[in-house]
MARMI-82606 format. One record per residue: residue number from 0; x, y, z of N, C-alpha, C in turn. Coordinates in steps of 0.2 Angstrom, whole numbers, m for minus. Last residue first. Layout:
BEGIN
     k     n.x     n.y     n.z    ca.x    ca.y    ca.z     c.x     c.y     c.z
   NUM       X       Y       Z       X       Y       Z       X       Y       Z
...
This chain:
BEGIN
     k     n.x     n.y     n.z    ca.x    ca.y    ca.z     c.x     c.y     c.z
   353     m21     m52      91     m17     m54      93     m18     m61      92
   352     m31     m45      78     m23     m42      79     m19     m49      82
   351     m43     m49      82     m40     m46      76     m33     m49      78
   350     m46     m46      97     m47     m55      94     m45     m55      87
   349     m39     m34     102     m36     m40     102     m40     m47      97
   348     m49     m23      94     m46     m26      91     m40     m30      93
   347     m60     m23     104     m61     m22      97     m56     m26      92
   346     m52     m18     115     m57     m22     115     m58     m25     108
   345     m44      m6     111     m40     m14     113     m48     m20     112
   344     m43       6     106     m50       1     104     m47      m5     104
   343     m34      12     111     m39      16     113     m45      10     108
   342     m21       4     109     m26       7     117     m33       8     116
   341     m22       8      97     m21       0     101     m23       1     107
   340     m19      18      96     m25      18      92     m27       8      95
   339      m5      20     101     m12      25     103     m18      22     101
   338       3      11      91      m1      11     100      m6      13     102
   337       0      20      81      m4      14      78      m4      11      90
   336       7      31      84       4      33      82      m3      25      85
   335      20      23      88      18      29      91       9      28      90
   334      22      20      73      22      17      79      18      19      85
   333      24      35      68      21      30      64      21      26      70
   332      38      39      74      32      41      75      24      37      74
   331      46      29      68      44      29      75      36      33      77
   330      46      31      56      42      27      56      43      28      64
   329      40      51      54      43      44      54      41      37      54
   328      30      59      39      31      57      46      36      50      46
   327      36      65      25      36      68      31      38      67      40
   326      43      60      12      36      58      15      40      62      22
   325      41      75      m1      42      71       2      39      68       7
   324      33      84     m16      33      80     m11      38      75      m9
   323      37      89     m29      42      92     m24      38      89     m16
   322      34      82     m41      29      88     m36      32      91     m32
   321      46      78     m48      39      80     m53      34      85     m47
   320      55      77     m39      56      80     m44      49      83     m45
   319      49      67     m31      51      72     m26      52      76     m34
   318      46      56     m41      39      61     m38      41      66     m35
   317      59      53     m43      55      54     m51      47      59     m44
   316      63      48     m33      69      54     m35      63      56     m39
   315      62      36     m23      57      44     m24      61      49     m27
   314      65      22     m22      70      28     m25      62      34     m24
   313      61      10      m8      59      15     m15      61      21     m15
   312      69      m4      m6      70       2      m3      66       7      m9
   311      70     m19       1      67     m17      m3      66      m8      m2
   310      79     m36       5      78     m28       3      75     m25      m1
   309      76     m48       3      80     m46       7      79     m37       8
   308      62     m55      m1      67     m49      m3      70     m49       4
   307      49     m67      m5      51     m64       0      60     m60      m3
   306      47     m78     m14      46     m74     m17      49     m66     m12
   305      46     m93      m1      46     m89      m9      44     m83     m12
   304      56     m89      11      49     m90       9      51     m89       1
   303      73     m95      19      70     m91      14      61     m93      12
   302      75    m103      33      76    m103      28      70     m97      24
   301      81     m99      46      84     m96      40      83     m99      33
   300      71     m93      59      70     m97      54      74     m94      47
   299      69     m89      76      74     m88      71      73     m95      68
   298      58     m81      87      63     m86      86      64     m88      78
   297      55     m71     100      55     m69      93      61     m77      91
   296      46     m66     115      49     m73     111      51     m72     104
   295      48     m48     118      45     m55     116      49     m59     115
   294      46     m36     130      52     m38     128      48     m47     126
   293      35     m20     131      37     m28     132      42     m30     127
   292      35      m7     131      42     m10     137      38     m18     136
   291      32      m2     118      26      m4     122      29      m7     129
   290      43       5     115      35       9     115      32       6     120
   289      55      m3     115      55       3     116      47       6     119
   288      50     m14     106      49     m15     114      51      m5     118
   287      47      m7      94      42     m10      97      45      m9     105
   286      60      m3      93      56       1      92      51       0      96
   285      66     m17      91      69     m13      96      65      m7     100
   284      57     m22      79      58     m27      87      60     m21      92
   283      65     m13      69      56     m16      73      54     m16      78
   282      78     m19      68      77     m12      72      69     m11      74
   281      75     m29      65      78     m31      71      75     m25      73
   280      66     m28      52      62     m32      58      66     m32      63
   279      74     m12      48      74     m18      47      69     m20      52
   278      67       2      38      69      m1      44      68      m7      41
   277      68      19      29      67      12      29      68       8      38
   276      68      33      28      59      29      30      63      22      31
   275      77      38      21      75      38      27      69      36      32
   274      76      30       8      78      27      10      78      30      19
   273      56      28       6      61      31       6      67      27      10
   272      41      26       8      45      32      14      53      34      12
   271      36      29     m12      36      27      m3      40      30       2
   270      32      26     m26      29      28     m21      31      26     m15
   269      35      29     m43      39      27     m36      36      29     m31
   268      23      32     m56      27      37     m51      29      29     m44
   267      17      38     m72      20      34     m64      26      35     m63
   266       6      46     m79      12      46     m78      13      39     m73
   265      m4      50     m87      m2      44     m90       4      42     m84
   264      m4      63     m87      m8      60     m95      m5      55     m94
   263      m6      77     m76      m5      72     m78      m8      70     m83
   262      m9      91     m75      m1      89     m76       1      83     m79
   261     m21      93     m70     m19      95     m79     m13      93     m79
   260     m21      90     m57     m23      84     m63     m21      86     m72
   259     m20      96     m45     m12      97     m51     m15      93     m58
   258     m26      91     m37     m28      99     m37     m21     101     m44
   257     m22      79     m36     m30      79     m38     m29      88     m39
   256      m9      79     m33     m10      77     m40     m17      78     m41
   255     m11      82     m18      m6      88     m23      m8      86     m31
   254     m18      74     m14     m23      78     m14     m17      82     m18
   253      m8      62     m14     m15      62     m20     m19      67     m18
   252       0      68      m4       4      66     m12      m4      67     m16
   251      m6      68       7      m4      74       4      m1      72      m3
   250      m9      52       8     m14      59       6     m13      64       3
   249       4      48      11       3      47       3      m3      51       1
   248       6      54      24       9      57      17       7      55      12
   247      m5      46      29      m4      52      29      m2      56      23
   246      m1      34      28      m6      35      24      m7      41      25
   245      18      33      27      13      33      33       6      34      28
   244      28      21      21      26      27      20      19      26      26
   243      46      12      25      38      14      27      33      18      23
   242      56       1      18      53       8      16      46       8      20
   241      65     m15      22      59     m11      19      59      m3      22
   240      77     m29      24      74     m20      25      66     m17      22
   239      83     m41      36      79     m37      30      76     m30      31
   238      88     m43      47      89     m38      45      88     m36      38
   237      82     m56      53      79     m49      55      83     m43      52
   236      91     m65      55      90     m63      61      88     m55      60
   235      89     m78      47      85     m79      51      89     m72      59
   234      96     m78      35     100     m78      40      95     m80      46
   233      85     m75      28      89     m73      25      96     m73      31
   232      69     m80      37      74     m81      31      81     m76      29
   231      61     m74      48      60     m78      41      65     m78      38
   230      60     m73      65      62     m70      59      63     m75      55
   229      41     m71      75      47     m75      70      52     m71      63
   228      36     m69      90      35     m69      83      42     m72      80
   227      20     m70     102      27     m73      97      29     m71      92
   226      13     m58     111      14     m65     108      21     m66     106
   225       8     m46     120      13     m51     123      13     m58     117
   224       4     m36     112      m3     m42     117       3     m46     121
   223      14     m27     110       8     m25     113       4     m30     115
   222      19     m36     100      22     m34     106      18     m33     111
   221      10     m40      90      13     m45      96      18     m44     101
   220       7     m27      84       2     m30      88       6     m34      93
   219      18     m22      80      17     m19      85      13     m24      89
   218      19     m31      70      24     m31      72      22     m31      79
   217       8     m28      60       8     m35      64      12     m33      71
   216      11     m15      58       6     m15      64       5     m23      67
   215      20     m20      49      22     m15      52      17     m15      59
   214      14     m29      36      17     m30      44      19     m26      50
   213       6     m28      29       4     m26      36       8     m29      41
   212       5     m45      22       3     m40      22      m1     m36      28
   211       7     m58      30      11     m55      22       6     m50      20
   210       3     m56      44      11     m59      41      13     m57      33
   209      m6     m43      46      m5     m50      44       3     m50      41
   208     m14     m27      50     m10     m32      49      m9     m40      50
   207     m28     m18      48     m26     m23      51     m22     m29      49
   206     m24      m1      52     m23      m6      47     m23     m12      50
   205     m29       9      60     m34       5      56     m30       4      50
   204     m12      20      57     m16      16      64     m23      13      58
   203       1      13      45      m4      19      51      m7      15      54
   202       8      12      29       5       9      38       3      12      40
   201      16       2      15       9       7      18       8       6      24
   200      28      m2       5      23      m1      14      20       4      15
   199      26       7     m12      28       3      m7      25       1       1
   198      16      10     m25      16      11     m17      21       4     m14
   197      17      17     m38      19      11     m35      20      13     m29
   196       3      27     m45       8      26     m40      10      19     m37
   195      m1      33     m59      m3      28     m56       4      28     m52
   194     m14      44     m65      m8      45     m62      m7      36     m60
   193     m25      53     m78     m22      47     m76     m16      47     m71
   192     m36      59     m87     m32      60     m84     m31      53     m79
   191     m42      53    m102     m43      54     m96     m34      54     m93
   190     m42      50    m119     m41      56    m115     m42      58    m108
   189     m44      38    m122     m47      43    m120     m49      45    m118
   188     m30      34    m127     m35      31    m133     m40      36    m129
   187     m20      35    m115     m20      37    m123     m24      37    m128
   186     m28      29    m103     m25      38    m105     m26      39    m111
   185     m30      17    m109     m36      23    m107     m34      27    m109
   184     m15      15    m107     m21      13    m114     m24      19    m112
   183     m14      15     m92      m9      21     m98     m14      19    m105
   182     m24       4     m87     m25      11     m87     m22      16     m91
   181     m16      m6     m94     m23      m4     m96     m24       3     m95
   180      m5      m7     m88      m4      m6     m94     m11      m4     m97
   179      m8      m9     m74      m7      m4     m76      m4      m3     m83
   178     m16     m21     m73     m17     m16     m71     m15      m7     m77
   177      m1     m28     m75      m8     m29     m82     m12     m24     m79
   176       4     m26     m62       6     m24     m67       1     m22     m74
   175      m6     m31     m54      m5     m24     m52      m3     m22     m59
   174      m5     m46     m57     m13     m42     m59     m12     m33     m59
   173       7     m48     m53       7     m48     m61       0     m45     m63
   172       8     m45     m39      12     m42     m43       9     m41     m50
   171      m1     m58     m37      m2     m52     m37       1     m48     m39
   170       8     m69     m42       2     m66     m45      m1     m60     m45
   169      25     m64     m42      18     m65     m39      11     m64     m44
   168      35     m61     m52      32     m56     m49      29     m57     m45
   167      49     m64     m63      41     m67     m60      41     m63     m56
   166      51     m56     m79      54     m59     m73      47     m62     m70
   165      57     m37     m84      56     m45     m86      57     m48     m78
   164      57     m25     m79      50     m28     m76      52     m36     m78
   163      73     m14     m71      68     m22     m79      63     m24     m73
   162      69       3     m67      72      m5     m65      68     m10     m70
   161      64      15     m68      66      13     m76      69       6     m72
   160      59      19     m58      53      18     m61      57      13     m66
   159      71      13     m45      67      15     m46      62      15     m53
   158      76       9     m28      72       5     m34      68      10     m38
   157      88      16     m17      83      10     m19      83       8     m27
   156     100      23     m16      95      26     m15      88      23     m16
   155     110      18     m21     110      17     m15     103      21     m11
   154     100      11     m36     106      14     m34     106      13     m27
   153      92       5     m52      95       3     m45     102       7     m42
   152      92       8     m65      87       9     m59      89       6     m52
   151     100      m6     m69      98       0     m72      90       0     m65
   150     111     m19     m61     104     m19     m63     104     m10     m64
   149     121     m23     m53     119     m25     m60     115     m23     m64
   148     128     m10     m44     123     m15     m46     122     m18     m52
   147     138      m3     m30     139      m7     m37     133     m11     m38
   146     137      m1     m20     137       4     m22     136       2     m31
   145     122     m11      m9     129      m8     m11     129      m4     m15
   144     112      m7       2     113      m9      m3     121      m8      m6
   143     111     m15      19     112     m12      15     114     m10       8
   142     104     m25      31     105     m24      25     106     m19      22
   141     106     m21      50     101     m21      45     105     m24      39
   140     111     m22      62     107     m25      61     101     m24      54
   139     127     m21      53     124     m21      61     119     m24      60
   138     125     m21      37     129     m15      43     123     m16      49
   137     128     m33      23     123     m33      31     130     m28      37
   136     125     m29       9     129     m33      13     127     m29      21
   135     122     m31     m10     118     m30      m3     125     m31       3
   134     115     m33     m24     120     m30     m21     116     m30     m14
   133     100     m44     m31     103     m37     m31     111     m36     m25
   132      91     m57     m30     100     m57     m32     103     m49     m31
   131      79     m52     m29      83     m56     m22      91     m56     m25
   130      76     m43     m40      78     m40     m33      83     m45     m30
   129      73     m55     m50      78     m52     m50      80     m47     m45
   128      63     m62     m44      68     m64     m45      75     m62     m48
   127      52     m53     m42      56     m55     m36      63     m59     m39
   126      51     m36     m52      53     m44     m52      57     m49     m46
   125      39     m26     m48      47     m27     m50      48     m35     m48
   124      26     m25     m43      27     m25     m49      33     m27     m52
   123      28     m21     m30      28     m27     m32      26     m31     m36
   122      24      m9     m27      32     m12     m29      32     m17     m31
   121       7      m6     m34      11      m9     m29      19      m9     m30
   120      m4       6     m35       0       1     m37       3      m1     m31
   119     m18      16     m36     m13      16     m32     m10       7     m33
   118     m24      26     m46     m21      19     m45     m15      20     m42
   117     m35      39     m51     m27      40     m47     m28      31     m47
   116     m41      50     m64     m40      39     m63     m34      40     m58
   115     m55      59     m68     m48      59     m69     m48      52     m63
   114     m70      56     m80     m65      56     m72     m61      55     m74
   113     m80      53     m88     m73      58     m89     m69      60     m84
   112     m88      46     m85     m90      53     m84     m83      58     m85
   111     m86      32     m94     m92      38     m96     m93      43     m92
   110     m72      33     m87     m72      34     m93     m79      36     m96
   109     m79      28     m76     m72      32     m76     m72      36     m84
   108     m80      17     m80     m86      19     m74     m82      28     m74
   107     m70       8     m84     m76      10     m88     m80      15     m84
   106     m60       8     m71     m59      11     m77     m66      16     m83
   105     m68      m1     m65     m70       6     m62     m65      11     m68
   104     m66     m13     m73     m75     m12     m73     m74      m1     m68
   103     m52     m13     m71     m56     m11     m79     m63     m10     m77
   102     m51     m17     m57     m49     m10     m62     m52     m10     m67
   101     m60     m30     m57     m60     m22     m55     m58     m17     m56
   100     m50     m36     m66     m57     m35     m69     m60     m29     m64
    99     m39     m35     m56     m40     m34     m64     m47     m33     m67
    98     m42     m37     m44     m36     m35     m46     m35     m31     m54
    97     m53     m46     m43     m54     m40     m40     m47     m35     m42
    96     m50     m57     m53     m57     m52     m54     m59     m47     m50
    95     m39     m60     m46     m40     m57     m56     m45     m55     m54
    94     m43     m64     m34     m38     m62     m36     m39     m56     m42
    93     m55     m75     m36     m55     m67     m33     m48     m63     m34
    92     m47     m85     m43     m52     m82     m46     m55     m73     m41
    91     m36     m89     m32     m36     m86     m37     m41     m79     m41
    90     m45     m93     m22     m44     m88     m22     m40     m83     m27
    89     m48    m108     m24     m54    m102     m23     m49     m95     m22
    88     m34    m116     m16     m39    m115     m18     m45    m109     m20
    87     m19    m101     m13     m27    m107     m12     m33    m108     m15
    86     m13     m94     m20     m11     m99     m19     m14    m107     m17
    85     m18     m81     m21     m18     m86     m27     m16     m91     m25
    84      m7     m71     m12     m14     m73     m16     m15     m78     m20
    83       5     m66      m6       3     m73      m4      m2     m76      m9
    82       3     m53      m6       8     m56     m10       6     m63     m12
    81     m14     m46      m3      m7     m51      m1      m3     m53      m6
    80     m23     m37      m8     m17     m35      m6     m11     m40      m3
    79     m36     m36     m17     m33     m40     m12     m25     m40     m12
    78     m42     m18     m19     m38     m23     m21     m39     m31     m16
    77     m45      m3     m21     m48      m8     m20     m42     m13     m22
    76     m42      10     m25     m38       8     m20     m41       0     m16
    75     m44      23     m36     m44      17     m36     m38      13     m29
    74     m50      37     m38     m44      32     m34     m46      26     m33
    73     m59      48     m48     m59      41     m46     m53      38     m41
    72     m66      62     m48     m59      58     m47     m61      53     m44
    71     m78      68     m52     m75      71     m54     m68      66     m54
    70     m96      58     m54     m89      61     m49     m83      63     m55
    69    m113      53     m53    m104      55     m58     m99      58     m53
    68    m115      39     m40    m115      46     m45    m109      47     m49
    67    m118      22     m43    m113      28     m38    m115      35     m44
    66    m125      14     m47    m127      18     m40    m122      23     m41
    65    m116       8     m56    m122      12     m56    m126      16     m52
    64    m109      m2     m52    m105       6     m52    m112      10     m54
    63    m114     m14     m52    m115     m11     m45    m111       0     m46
    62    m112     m18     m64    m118     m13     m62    m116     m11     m54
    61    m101     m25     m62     m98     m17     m66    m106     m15     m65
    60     m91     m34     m52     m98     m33     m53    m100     m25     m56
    59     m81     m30     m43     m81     m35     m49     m86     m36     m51
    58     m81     m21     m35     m78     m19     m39     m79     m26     m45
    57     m97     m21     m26     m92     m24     m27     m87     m24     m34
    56    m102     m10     m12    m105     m15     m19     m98     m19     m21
    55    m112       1      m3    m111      m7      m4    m111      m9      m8
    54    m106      16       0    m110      11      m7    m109       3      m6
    53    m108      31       8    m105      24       7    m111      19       5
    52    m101      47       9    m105      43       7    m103      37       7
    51     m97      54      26     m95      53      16    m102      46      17
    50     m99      60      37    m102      65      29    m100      60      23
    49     m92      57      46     m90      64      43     m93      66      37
    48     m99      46      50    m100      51      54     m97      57      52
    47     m91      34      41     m99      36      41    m100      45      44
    46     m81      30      45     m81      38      38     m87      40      40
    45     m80      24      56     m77      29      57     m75      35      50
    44     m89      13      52     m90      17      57     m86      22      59
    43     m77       7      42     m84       9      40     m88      15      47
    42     m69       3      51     m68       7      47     m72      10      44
    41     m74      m8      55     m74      m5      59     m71       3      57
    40     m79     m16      42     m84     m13      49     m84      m7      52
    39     m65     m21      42     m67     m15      38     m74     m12      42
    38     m63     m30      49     m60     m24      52     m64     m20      48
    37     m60     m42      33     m61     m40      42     m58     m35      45
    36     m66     m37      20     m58     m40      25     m62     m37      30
    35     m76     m37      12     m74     m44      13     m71     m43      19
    34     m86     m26       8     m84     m25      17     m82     m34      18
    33     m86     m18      m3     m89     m26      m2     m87     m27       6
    32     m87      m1      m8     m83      m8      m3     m89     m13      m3
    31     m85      15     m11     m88       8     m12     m83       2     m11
    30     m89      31      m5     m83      23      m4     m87      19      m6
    29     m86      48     m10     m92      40     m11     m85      36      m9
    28     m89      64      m5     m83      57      m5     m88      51      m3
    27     m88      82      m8     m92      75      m7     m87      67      m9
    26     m79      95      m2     m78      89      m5     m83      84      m4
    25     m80     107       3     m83     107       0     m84      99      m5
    24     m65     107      14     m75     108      16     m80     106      10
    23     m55      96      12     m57      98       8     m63     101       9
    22     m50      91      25     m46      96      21     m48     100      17
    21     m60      81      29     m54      85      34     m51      93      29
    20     m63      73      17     m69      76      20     m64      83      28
    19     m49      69      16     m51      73      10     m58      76      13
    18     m47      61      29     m43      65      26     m44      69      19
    17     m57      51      24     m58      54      30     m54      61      28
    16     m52      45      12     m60      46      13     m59      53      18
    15     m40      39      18     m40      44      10     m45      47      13
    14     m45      29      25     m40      34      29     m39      41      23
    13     m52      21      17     m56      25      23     m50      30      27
    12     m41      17       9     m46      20       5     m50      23      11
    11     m31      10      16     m30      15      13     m36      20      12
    10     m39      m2      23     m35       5      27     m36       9      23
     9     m57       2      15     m50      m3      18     m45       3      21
     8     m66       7      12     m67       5      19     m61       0      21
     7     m65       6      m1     m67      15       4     m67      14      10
     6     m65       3     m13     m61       1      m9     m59       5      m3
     5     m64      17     m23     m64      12     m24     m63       8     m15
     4     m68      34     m21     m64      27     m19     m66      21     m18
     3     m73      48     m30     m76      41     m29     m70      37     m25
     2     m77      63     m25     m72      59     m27     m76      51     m27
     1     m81      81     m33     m85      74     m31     m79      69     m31
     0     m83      97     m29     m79      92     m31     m81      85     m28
């Protein structure tokens, strides 16, 4: 078995990488990466030594896919993954042609070997403007959704596939979506197999976190180095919510659908830790100082960012049915996990992180 990943050196796609050379003895695994985000480097030196292959090239540039061999599974997991994107000068344009014309150009690439196509999406497909208004009312230190909603797909259980897309989204959001009407096309018109997963929070250790993207390990980092941090909007005291998934579990999801691929023609799927995965930035903070025993400056701003949720929790009822996967590790654990990896390459990664 041959897999291609797109985006092979970013958290996701070098944490896949490794994970499939781990599992699979007979699996050869291509990363092709631009090596833009910082860290990736450092992620690059930790597939090289298992045997995967690694291609220097860039999803927006449709010969670079010529080096790569034929492959049986493509995963696409290239992206620029800030919500935030588009907003500065020169950055749009990277945006769409890595979000969008990336897809398409590893679609095509996909298409004359008749590889099956995993796309990993984002939640961030569902319309900020109509989330921010959804039910909700604040138990202790977090948000919780009510029992009443106005909205189809929405229950006390989160957000799920059949919730209205009309609406604004972010840029990014809007390149994930277009994304993903292209790829269900392919399916139909030919004949490749196809899965696309909206990934909610993704975390684990080698990710390196930012304010709008990767907070979970931001969090950790500013405990861990002794900085500052800030609760943003909704009261200013941190009881927004979100759903973890660790990159572990979403493995076991995309190595259950690479060995199940005749099942798929098109499907998507809700992807995340869930409403037992969720946690607020207060419960965060408590976790944090819990692990690392530092207690930080955290100072409070109620006014709202654009486009930012009070709540966001992923329904998993449509994938726990269709494969009978759940996500497994916590998010303490998950914490736990990203310390250890803080310690053990502190050199490396304070001028990053802190």
């Amino acid at each position: 078995m041959k897999i291609l990943i797109t985006g092979g050196c970013g958290f996701v796609g070098s944490n896949l990488a490794a994970l499939f050379k781990q599992h699979l003895v007979d699996c050869e695994v291509y990363c092709l990466d631009n090596l833009s985000r910082r860290g990736s480097e450092l992620n690059l030196n930790k597939i090289l030594p298992l045997g995967i292959h690694f291609i220097h090239g860039d999803v927006r540039i449709k010969t670079d896919f010529d080096r790569v061999p034929k492959v049986d599974f493509v995963i696409d997991a290239a992206a620029e993954p800030s919500v935030l994107a588009g907003s500065q000068a020169g950055e749009l344009e990277y945006l769409i042609d890595t979000n969008l014309n990336g897809t398409i150009n590893t679609l095509y690439f996909a298409k004359k070997h008749q590889a099956a196509f995993i796309f990993l999406s984002t939640s961030r497909v569902y319309p900020y403007n109509t989330l921010a208004n959804i039910n909700y009312h604040a138990e202790g230190k977090r948000f919780v959704l009510s029992n009443q909603q106005a909205f189809v797909g929405l229950s006390e259980r989160g957000i799920a596939e059949n919730y209205p897309l009309a609406g604004l989204r972010s840029l990014y959001g809007a390149t994930k979506l277009s994304s993903e009407y292209i790829i269900q096309e392919f399916a139909h018109n030919f004949g490749i197999p196809t899965v696309i997963n909206r990934c909610g929070v993704l975390s684990g250790p080698y990710q390196m976190g930012k304010i709008d993207q990767g907070v979970i390990v931001l969090w950790m980092a500013k405990h861990f180095w002794n900085k500052s941090l800030s609760y943003i909007g909704f009261g200013g005291k941190g009881q927004q919510i979100r759903d973890v998934l660790h990159v572990k579990d979403l493995f076991r999801l995309v190595l259950w659908q690479i060995q199940h691929i005749d099942l798929h023609h098109g499907q998507l799927f809700n992807v995340g830790g869930g409403l037992e995965n969720s946690v607020s930035l207060a419960e965060l903070t408590d976790l944090c100082v819990e692990i690392t025993g530092n207690t930080i400056p955290i100072s409070s701003n109620t006014e709202n960012r654009p486009g930012d949720l009070p709540i966001y929790i992923t329904d998993n009822s449509q994938i726990t049915a269709f494969s009978q996967w759940m996500p497994e590790i916590s998010v303490p654990h998950l914490l736990r996990e990203v310390h250890d990896w803080f310690i053990q390459d502190q050199a490396f990664l304070q001028p990053i992180l802190a």
